[in-house]
Each structure stands twice: as structure tokens, then as C-alpha cells.
VEXKE-421698 format. One record per residue (C-alpha): residue number from 1; residue in three letters; x, z, y. Coordinates in pm, 1 decimal, always signed. Each point is the difference from the previous one (the first is absolute). Example, Ala and Ser with C-alpha at 12.3 -4.5 7.8 and 13.67 -1.06 7.14 Angstrom:
 seq type        u        w        v
   1  ALA  +1230.0   +780.0   -450.0
   2  SER   +137.0    -66.0   +344.0
END
This chain:
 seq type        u        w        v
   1  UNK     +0.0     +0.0     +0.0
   2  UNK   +108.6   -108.0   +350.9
   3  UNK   +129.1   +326.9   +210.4
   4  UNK   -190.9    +23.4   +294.8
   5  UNK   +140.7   +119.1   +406.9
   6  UNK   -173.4    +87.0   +249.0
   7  UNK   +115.3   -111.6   +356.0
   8  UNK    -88.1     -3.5   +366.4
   9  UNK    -55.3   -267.8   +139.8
  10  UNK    -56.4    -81.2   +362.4
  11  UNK   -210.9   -340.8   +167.1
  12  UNK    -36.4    -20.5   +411.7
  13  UNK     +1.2   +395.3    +24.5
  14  UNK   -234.4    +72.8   -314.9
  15  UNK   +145.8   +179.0   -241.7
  16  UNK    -94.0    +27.1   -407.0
  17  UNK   +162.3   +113.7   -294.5
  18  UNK    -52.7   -228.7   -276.6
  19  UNK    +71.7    +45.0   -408.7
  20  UNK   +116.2   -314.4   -154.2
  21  UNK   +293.2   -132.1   -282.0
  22  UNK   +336.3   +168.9    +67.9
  23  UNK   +134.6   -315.8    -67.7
  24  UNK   -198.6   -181.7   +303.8
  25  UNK   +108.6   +245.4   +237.9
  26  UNK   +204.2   -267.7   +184.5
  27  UNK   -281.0   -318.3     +0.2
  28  UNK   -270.2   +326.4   +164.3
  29  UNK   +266.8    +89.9   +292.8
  30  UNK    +82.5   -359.5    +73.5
  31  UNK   -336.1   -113.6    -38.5
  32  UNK   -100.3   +293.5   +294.4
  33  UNK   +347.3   -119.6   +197.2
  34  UNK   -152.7   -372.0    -33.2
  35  UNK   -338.2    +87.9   +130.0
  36  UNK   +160.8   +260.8   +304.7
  37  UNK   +181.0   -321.5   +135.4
  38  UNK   -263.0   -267.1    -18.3
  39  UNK   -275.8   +319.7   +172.2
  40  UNK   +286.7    +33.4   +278.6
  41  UNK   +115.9   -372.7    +35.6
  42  UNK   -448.0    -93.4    +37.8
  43  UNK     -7.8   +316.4   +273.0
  44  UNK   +209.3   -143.7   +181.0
  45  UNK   -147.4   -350.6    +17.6
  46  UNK   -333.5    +90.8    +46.4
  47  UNK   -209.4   +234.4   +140.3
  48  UNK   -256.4    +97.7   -226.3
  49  UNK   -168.6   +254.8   -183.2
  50  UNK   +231.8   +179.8   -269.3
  51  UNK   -290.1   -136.0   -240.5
  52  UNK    +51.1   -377.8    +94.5
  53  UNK   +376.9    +60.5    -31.1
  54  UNK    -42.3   +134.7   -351.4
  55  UNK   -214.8   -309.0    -82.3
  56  UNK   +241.3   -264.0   +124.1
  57  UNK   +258.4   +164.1   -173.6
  58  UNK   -216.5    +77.9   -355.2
  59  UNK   -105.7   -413.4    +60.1
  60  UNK   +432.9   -103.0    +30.5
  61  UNK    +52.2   +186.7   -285.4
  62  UNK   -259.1   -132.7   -221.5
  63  UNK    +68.6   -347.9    +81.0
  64  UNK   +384.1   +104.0   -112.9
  65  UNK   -124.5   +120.7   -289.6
  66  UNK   -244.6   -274.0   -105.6
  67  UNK   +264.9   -256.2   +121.0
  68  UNK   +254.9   +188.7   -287.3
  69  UNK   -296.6     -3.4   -274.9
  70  UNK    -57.1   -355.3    +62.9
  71  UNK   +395.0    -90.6    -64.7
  72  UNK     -4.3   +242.9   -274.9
  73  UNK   -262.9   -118.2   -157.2
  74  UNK    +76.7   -366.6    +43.1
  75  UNK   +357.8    -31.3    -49.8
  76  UNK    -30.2    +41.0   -374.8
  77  UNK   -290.0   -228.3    -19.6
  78  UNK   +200.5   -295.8   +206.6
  79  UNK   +360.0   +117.6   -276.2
  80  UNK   -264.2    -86.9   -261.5
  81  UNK    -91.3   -342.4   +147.2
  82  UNK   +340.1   -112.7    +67.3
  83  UNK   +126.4   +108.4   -374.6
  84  UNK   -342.3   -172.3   -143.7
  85  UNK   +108.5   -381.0   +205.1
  86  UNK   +351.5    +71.0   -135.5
  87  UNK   -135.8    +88.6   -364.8
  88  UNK   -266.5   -331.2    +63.5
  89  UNK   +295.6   -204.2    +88.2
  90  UNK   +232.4    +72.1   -309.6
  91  UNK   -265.3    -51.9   -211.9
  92  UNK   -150.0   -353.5   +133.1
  93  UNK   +420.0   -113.7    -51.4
  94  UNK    +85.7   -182.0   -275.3
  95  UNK   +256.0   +181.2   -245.1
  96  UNK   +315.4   -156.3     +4.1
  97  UNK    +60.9   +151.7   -340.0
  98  UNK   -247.7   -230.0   -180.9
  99  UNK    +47.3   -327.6   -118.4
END
């Protein structure tokens, strides 16, 4: 069984402790580093409601993430295709080892 840790984490002055995999300690705090910089970089470019800012920034990374799916999901899909032409093209050629 995983070991679990509890940390504290802090996002734009809110503060939680959260229990998750020892071993994912790292991906939590630079996952709350990632999401401190975009809150900042959007309060400073606009002036808007801290709700709007957390929606722009929820929207970024969400297209990020879909945009990672989509060449995750497809990259093995277009290796496939390429290795089925190659496999299509050896077998359409004539063996040089008949006669």
C-alpha cells in the first residue's frame, strides 16, 4: 500500500493541508507553484474579480491538458499507421527469394 503525507499547501493566500501519495509530493507542490504564477502573471494583466482570474487560469490549464491527452492519445494511433503502410508495403513486394 502507497504511504500517504500530508502537506500544506498554499494558492493566492488560501491555505490547505492536503493527504495524498508520498511519492507525489513533488507533482502537488509544483502543481500549486504552477497555478501561484499563472493567478499572479493574470492579476497583473487584468483587473478582474479573483473569480474570473481563477477561471481564465482553470480554462489555460485545461486546454494544456486536453492539448497533452490529444497527443497522448494520438501519437500511438498515428506509430500504428505508419508501421501498418510499412507492413502493407513489404507485403504487396515481390520476394526476391522466389523463382
Amino acid at each position: 500500500m502507497d504511504k500517504e503525507r500530508v502537506i500544506t499547501i498554499k494558492i493566492n493566500g488560501f491555505t490547505t493541508k492536503l493527504s495524498i501519495p508520498e511519492e507525489q509530493e513533488e507533482v502537488y507542490r509544483t502543481a500549486a507553484k504552477i497555478l501561484n504564477e499563472r493567478i499572479s502573471v493574470y492579476n497583473q494583466k487584468f483587473s478582474l474579480p479573483y473569480s474570473d482570474i481563477l477561471s481564465m487560469v482553470a480554462y489555460e490549464m485545461a486546454v494544456e491538458a486536453a492539448t497533452l491527452d490529444s497527443q497522448y492519445h494520438s501519437t500511438p494511433l498515428s506509430e500504428m499507421a505508419k508501421l501498418s503502410d510499412l507492413l502493407g508495403q513489404e507485403l504487396d513486394e515481390p520476394d526476391n527469394n522466389e523463382e
